[in-house]
N, C-alpha and C positions, 0 to 999 in steps of 0.2 A: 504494500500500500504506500502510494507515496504522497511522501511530506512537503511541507516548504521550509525555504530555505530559512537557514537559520537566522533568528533575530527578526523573522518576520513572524505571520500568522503561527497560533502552537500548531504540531505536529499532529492532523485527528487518531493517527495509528494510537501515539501518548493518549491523548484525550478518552478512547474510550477502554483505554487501561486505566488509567487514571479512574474515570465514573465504576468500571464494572470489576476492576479488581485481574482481568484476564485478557490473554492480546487473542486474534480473531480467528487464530489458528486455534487455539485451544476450543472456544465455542464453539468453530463447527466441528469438532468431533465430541461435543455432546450434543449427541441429536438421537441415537439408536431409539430412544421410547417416547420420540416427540411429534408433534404432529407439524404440518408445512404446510404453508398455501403458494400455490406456482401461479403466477402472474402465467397465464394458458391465455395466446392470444385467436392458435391455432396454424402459427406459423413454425417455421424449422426451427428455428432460435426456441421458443418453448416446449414447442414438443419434444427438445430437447433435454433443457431443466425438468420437464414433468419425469422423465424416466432416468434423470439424475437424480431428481428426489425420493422417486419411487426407491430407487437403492439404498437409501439411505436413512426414509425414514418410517416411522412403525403407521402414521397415516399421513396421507396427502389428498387433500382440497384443492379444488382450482378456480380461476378469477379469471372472467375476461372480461372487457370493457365494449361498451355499444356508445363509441363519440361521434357519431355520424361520420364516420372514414370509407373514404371511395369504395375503398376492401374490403369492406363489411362480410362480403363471402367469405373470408376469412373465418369469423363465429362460428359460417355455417361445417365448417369441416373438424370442427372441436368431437364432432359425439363420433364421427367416424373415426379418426383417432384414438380416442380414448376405449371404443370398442376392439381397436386396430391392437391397443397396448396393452387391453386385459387377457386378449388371444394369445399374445407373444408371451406371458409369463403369469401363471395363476397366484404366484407371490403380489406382482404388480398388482391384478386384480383384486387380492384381499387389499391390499392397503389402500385402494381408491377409495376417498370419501366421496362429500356433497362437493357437487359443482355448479358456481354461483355464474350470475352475470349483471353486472352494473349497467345500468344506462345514464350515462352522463352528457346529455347533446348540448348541453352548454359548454364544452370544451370546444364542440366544433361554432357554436354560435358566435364566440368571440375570438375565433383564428380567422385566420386568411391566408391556406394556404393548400398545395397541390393536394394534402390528402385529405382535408376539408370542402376542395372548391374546383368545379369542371376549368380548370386550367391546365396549360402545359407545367410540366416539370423543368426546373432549369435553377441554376443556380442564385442566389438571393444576394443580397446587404452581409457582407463581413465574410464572404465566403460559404455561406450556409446554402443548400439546394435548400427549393422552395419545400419541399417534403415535410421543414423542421416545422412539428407543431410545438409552439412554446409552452413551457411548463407540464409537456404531457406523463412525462415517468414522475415527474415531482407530485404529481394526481394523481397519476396509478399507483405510486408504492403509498401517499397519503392515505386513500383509500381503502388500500388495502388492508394497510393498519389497523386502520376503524376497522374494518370486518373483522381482522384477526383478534383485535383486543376483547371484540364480544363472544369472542367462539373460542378463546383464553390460547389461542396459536401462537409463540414466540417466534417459528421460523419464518421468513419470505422470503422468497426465490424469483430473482426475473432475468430473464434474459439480453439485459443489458449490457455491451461490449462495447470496448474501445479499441482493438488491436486490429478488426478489419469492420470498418463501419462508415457511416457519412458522414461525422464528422459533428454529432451531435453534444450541442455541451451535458444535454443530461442523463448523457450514457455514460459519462467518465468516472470514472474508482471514486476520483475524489466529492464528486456529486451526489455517489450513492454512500458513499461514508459519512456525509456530514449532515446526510437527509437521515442514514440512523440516528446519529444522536439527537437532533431534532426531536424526531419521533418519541427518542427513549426519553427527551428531557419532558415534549410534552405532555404525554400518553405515563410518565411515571410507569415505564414498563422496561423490559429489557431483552426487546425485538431485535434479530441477527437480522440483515440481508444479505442474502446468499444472489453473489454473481456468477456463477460456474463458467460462463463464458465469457469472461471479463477478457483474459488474457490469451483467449483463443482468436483464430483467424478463423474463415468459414470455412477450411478443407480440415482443418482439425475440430469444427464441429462435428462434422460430417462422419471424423475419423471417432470421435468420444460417443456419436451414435451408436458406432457399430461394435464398439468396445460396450456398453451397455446394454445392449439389441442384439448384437451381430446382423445377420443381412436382413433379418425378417424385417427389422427397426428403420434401419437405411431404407429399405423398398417402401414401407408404409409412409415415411417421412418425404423421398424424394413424390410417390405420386399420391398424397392425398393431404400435406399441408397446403398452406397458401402464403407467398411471399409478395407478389406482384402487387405494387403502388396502386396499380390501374385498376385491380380486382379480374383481370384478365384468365378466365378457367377456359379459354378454348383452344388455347395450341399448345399444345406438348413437344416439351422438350428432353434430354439427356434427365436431367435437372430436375422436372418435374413442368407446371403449367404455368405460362405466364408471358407476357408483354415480349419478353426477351431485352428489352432497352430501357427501363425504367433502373435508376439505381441499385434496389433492390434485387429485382434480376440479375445483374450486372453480378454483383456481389454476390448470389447465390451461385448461378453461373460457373463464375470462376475459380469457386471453392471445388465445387461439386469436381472440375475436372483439373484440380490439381489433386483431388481426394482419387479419383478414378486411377488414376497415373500411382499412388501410393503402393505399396504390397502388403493389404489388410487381412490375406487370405478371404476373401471374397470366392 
């Protein structure tokens, strides 16, 4: 986890050793009899987390959000998955709990942006593609929170990444680090967020699928998530379905076939 420099802001890695007595390594490996909620958007990225969680913990909840996003099809491929993920491991299956869904369209009410609004995709002010919807993970893990705090869940999981991504500020380590303590200082509670894919690229997603899956996982992932900006389910690719040229794509794309090119015993 990285810090600032010194003499400037404190270090949050300190900070929430300092509040909770433990650094973040230690936490996540107390989880075996706890329960998790996975940020499940229905894309590669979480249906990734959902079956890094399912490893790991004794139950897993899922959360997905209805912001009024192009992608919305997205939602729709949540049950097939998760029907996809009970088939591939009756373990998996026991531990799947309740799975929720929020609808929050005033996130999309007050953006103005490609996956809020029938526009082109293209890059924005400060180097941001228009894609970036502002404050959207800093709502989703809020959110989340609140739900975990009434259903007494300490874990969250989302599929947040900075090592192959668009370049979004509130995918970074340091944004989901300091959104914990927030949380822990508001909520008086002592909430982990687990980023499993923080420091993965997408062909090492691809590759932590099939280390958790093997092929059955990959195959369920590559053709029946949904990645594409556009919401695009009609062309089939290597990869799975989508746009081919929207960011997203791009990035799954490319992982997918430096993953392909790998020697996973496939």
């Amino acid at each position: 986890m990285a810090c600032y420099a010194a003499g400037r802001r404190p270090c949050l890695a300190q900070s929430w050793r300092t509040m909770y007595g433990l650094s973040m390594n230690e936490a996540a490996h107390e989880t075996r009899g706890d329960t998790a909620l996975v940020l499940f958007s229905g894309g590669q990225d979480s249906a990734t987390c959902l079956a890094w969680a399912l490893n790991r913990f004794a139950r897993v909840e899922t959360l997905g959000f209805d912001y009024g996003q192009r992608h919305a099809v997205e939602l729709d491929c949540r049950a097939t998955l998760i029907d996809g993920i009970k088939a591939i491991d009756p373990g998996w299956a026991a531990r799947l709990g309740e799975a929720h869904t929020l609808a929050i369209p005033t996130l999309s009410a007050i953006s103005d942006t490609a996956l809020t609004r029938e526009v082109a995709i293209e890059m924005g002010e400060g180097g941001l593609p228009n894609t970036f919807v502002p404050g959207r993970n800093l709502i989703f893990l809020t959110f989340a929170a609140a739900l975990a705090y009434r259903r007494g869940v300490r874990h969250i999981v989302g599929g947040m990444c900075e090592t192959d991504y668009s370049g979004y500020p509130d995918c970074r380590d340091d944004t989901v680090k300091a959104l914990q303590v927030a949380l822990n200082l508001g909520m008086v509670r002592d909430f982990v967020l687990h980023t499993p894919l923080m420091w993965r690229d997408k062909a090492q997603t691809w590759a932590l699928a099939h280390d958790l899956g093997g092929t059955a996982l990959v195959d369920l992932i590559r053709t029946q998530s949904h990645t594409c900006y556009l919401g695009e389910r009609g062309a089939w690719h290597d990869w799975g379905f989508g746009c081919g040229e929207c960011p997203a794509c791009r990035l799954r794309a490319r992982g997918w076939g430096q993953f392909a090119a790998m020697d996973v015993g496939q």
